[in-house]
MINU-915215 format. One line per 8 residues: number of its first residue (from 1); their letters; for each residue x, y, z of C-alpha. Coordinates in Angstrom, 1 decimal, decimal comma. Each point is the difference from the previous one (the first is absolute). Layout:
// MINU-915215
NUM) A) X Y Z; ...
//
This chain:
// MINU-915215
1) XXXXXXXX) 90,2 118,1 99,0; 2,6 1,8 1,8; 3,5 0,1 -0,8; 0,9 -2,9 2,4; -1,9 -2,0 -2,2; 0,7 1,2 -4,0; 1,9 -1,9 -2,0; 3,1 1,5 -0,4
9) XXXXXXXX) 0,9 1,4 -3,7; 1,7 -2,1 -2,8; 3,6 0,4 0,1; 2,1 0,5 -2,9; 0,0 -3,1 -2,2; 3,0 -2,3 0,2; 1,6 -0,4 -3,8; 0,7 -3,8 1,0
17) XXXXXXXX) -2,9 -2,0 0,7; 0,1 -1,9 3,2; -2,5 -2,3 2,1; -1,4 0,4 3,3; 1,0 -3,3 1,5; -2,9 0,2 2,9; -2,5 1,6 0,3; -4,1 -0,1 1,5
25) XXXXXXXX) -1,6 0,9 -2,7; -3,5 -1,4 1,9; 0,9 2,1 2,7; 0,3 3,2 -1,8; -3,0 2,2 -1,2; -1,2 0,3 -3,8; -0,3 -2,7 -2,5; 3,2 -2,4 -0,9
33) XXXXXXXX) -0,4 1,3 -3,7; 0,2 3,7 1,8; 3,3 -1,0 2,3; 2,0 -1,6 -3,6; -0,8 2,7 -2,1; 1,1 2,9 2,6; 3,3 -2,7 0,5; 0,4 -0,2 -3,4
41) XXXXXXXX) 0,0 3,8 -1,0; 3,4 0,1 2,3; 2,1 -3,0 -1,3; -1,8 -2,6 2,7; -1,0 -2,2 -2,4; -0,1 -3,3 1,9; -1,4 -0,9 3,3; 0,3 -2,9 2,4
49) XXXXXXXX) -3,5 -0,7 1,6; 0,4 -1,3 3,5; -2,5 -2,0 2,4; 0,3 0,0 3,4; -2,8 -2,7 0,6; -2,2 -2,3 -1,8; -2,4 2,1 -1,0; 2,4 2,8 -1,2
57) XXXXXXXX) 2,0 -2,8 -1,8; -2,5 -0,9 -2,0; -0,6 3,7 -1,1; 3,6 0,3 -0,9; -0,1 -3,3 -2,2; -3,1 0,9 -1,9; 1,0 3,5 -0,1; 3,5 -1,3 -1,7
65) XXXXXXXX) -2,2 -1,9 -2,5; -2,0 2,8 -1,0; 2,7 2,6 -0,2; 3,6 -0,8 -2,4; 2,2 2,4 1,9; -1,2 -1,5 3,8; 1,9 -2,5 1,6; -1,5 -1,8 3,1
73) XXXXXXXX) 1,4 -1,5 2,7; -2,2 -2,2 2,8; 0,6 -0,6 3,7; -1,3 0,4 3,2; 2,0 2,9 1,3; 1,5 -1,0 3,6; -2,0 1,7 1,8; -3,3 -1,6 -1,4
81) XXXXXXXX) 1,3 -3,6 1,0; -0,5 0,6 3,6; -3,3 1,6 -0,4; -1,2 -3,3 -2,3; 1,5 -2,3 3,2; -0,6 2,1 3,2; -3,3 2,3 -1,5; -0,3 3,7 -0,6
89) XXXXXXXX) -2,3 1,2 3,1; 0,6 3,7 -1,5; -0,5 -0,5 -3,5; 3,1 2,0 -0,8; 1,2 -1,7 -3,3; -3,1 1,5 -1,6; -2,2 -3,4 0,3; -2,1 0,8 2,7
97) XXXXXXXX) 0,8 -2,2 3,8; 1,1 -3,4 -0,8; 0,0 -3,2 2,1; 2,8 -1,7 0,1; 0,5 -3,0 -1,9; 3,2 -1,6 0,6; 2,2 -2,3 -1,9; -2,7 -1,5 -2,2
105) XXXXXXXX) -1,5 3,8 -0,9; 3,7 1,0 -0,8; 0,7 -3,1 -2,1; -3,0 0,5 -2,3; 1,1 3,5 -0,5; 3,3 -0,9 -0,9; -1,5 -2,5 -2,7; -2,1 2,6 -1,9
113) XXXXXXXX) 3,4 2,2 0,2; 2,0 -3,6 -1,5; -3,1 0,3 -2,7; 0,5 3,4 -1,0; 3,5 -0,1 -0,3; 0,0 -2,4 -2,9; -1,3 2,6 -2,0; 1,6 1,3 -2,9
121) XXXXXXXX) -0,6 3,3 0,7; 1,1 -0,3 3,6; 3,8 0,9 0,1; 0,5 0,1 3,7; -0,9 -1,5 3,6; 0,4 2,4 2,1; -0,4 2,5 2,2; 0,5 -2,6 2,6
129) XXXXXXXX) 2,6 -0,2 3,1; -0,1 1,1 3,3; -1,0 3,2 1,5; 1,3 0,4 4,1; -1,6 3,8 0,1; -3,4 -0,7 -0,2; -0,9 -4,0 0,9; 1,1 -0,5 3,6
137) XXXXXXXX) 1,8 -3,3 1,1; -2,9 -2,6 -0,1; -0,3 0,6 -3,8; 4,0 -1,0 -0,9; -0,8 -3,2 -0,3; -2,7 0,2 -2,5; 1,8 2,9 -2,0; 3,1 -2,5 -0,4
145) XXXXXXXX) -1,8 -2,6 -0,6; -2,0 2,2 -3,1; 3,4 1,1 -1,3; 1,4 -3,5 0,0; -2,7 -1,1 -2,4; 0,1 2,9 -1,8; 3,5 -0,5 -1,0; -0,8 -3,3 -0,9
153) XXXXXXXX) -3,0 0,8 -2,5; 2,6 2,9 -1,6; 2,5 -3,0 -0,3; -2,3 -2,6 -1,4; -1,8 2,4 -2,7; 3,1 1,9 -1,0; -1,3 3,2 1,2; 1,9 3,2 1,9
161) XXXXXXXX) 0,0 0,4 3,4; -1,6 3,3 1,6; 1,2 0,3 3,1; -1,9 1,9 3,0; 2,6 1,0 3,2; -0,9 2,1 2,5; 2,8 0,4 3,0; 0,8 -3,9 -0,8
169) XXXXXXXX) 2,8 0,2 -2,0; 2,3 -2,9 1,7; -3,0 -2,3 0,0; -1,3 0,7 -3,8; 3,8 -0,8 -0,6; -0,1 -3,1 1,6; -3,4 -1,2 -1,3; 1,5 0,7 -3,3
177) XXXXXXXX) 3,6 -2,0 1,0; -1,9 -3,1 1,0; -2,5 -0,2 -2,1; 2,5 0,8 -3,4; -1,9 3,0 -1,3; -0,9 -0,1 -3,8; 2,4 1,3 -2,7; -2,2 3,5 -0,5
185) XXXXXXXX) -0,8 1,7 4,0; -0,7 3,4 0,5; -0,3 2,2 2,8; -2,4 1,9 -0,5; -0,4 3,6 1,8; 3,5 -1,0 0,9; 0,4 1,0 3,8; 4,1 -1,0 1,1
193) XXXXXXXX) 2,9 1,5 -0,1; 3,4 0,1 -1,6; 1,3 -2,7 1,3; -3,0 -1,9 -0,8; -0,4 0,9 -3,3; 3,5 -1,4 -0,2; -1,1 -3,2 1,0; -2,8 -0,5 -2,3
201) XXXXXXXX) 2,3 1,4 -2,8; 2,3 -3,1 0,7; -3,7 -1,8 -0,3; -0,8 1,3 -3,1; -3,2 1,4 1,8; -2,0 3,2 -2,0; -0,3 3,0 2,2; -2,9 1,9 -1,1
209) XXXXXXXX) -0,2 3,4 1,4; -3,4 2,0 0,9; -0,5 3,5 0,8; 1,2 0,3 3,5; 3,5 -0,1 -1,7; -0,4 3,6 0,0; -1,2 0,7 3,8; 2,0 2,2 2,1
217) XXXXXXXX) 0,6 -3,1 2,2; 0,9 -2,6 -2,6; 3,8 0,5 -0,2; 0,9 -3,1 1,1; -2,0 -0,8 -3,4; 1,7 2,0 -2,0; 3,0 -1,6 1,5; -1,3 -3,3 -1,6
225) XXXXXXXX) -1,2 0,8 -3,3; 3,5 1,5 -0,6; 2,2 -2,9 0,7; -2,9 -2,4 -1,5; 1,2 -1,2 -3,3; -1,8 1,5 -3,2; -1,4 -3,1 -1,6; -2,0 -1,1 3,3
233) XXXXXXXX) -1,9 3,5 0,6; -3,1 0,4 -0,7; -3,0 2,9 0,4; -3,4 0,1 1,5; -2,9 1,5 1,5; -1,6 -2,0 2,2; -2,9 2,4 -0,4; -2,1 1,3 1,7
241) XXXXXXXX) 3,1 0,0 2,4; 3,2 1,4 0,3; -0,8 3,0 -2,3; 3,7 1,5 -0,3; 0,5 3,9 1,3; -0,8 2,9 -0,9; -3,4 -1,9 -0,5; 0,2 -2,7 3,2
249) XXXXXXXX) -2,9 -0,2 1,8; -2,2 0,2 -3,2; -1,4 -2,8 -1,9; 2,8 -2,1 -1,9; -0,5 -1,3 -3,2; 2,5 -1,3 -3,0; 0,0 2,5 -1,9; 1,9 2,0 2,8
257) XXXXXXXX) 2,7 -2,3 -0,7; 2,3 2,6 -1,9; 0,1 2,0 3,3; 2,2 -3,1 1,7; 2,0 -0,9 -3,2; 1,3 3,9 0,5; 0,7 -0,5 3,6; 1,6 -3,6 -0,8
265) XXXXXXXX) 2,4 1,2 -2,6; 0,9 3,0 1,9; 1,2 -2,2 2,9; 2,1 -2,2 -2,6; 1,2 2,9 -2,0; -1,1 -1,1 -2,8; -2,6 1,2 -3,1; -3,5 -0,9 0,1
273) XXXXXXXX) 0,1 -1,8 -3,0; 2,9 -2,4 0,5; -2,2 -0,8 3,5; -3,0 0,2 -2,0; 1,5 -2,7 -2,3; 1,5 -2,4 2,4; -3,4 -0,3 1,9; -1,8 -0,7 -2,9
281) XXXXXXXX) 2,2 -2,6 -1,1; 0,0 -1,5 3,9; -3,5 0,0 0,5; -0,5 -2,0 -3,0; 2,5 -2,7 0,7; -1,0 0,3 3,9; -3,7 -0,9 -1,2; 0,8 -1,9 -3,2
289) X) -2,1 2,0 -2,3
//
């Protein structure tokens, strides 16, 4: 294995516990049992499971069912809805090439996702949205179409909303503006900036922040989690990605969580544990647990 590939070391442990409010944990190498106990030897004592298709929703849920301190949340991420409609010819969602199905292929999809999210154990829908940077303009349609009914199934089963936006940020806000999003929405891997962050604030919208919070680049993140009010930030992984520096480019997992909390409370000039505290309190109103 070279050092590309190690897993980086466990940080100090946080004195506060918090969750990881998104993470891959199917995606990620070792056993689930491996991935909580690491987490929970730092203060990451809760995780949010996420699917990003049917198959990987039904993981999460039975995963969340097995596991107390796993949360799941279902969807079919927005990238996947275009690739049920139009077909995968590459096979790059991790399914092998897929024909394309259209409406009737996305609708049955969408009702196994409906099923799973009356589950108890489910506490989200989600990640779902819309994603500009990798599906090119003849998938909008069935991306928006996807996130519509996603809202709705988040709406009807009382569940949070995860949201997915990739360089779409007007559009997911306008989605969410005519459809009336539910009373618990998170952006997830939140990607805007200040001034956005203002406008979900007005929203009561979560911001959950990953690791690229603390890339070189990311000040116009920075910028947002410090005017973002306290009680709607949240942490996460999204491992395997996003693994914050010194470690980026290594495999993330949530037990690397302490390393963004740091860099979090160090841009609000705060303490650790007083951020440590308020996410742990928001991600379990955000996903009801």
């Amino acid at each position: 294995m070279s050092a590309k590939d190690a897993p980086p070391p466990l940080p100090e442990p946080l004195l506060v516990e918090v969750a990881d409010s998104h993470t891959h944990l199917d995606m990620q190498s070792g056993t689930v049992e491996e991935a909580l106990v690491k987490a929970a030897a730092v203060g990451v004592t809760t995780v949010v499971q996420v699917g990003c298709d049917v198959k990987g929703s039904r993981w999460a849920a039975e995963t969340a069912a097995a596991h107390a301190n796993v949360h799941a949340a279902v969807a079919l991420h927005p990238n996947e809805a275009p690739r049920i409609v139009l077909g995968d010819p590459d096979g790059w969602s991790r399914q092998g090439a897929r024909e394309g199905g259209g409406d009737a292929a996305l609708d049955d999809a969408l009702a196994e996702i409906d099923r799973l999210a009356a589950l108890p154990h489910v506490r989200g829908v989600g990640e779902t949205g819309l994603d500009f940077f990798r599906t090119g303009p003849e998938g909008v349609a069935a991306q928006e179409r996807s996130f519509r009914a996603h809202i709705e199934i988040a709406k009807r089963h009382g569940k949070a909303l995860v949201i997915h936006d990739r360089e779409a940020h007007a559009d997911v806000l306008r989605v969410l503006d005519e459809e009336g999003a539910p009373d618990r929405t998170v952006f997830h891997c939140y990607s805007g900036d200040a001034e956005m962050a203002e406008i979900c604030a007005a929203k009561g919208y979560y911001m959950s922040f990953a690791g690229n919070v603390t890339f070189k680049n990311a000040q116009p993140l920075r910028d947002a989690l410090a005017v973002a009010p306290l009680e709607l930030v949240l942490v996460e992984t999204d491992a395997p990605f996003l693994t914050p520096t010194p470690f980026r480019g290594r495999p993330n997992a949530p037990y690397l969580i302490p390393v963004t909390v740091r860099a979090m409370a160090e841009v609000r000039g705060i303490g650790e544990n007083e951020l440590a505290e308020a996410i742990a309190v928001n991600t379990a109103r955000a996903f009801d647990y």
